[in-house]
C-alpha positions in Angstrom: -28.7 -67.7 43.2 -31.9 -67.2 43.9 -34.3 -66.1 40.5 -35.5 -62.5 41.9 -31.4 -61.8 42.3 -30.8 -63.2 38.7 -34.0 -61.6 37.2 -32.6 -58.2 39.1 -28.8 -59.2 37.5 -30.2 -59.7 33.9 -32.6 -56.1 34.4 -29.1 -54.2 35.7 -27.3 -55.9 32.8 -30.2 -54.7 29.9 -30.0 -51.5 31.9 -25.9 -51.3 31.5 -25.5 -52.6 27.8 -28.5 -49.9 26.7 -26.6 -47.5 28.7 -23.3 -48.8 27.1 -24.8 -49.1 23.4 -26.1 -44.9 24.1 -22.8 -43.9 25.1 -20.8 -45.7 22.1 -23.6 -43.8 20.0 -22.7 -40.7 22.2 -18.6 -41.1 21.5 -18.8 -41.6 18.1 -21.3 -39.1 17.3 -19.0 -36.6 19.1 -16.0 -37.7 17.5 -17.5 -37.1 14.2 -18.2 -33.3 15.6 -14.7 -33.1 17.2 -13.4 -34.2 13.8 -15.5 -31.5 11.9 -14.3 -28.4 14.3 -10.9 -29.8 13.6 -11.8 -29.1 10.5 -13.2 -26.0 10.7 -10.3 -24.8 12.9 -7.6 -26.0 10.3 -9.3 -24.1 7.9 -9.6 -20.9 9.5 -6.4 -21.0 10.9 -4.8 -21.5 6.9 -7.4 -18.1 6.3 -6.0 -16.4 9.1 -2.3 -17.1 7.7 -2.8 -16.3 4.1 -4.5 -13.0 5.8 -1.5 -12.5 7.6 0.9 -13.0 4.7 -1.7 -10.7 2.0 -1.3 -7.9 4.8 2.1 -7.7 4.9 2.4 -8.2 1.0 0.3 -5.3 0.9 2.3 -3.3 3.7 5.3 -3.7 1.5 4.0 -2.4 -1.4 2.8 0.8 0.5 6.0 1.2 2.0 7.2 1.1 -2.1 4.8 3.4 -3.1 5.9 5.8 -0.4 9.6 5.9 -1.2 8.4 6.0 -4.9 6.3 8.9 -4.3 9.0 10.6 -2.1 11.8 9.8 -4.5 9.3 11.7 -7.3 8.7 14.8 -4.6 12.6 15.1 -4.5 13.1 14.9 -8.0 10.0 17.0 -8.7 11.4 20.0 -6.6 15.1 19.6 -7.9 13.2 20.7 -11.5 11.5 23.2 -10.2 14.6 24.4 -8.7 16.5 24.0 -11.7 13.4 25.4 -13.9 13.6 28.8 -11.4 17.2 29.3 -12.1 17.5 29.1 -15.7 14.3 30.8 -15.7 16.2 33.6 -13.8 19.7 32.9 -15.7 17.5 33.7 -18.8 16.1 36.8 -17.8 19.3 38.0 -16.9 20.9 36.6 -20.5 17.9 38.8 -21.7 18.4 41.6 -19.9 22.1 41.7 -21.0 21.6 40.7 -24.6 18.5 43.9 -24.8 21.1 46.0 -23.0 24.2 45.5 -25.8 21.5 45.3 -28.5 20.6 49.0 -27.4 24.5 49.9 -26.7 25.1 48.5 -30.4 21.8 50.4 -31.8 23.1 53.7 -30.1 26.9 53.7 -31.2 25.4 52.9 -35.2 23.1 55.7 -34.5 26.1 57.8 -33.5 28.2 56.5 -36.3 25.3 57.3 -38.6 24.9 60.3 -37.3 21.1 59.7 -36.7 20.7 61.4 -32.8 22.3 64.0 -34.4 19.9 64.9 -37.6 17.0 63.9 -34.9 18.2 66.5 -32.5 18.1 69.1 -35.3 14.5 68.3 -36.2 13.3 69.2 -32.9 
């Protein structure tokens, strides 16, 4: 071989093994950042789970609180129901009990003879 072709071999050989050396810099430097999104993707995906799971914790304990507050509406209008008819059962007890009491005042009255010295009065 002639020297220019060797001197023109060596020059494409420096050329190559820079060329070589910058891309092993190159693959390693992007491994490192392929490694790092990994990273980065791992965790988010983890966040995105425990998300996931607090939502549906917390979609459970609405639906509780729902049934709890509709349970409390039922029993809550059951006593008002209840409340309205011994309220009206004891205005009717009343009613009976003021009714005898004045049937009872009147036949002592007539016993005593009472409507009849008021009667003379007027």
């Amino acid at each position: 071989m002639t020297q220019r072709t060797r001197g023109e071999l060596e020059a494409q050989l420096n050329t190559l093994s820079a060329e070589l050396s910058t891309l092993k810099i190159s693959d390693t430097q992007q491994k490192q950042r392929i490694e790092q999104l990994e990273k980065k993707r791992t965790a988010h995906e983890r966040r995105g789970r425990d998300k996931a799971e607090e939502l549906k914790g917390k979609g459970r304990l609405v639906e509780e609180v729902h049934d709890e507050m509709v349970a409390l509406n039922l029993q809550l209008n059951m006593a008002e129901q209840e409340k309205e008819k011994l309220r009206k059962e004891n205005d009717e007890l009343t009613r009976r009990w003021m009714k005898k009491m004045e049937e009872e005042a009147k036949k002592m009255n007539e016993r005593s003879g009472w409507e009849d010295q008021s009667r003379r009065r007027k």
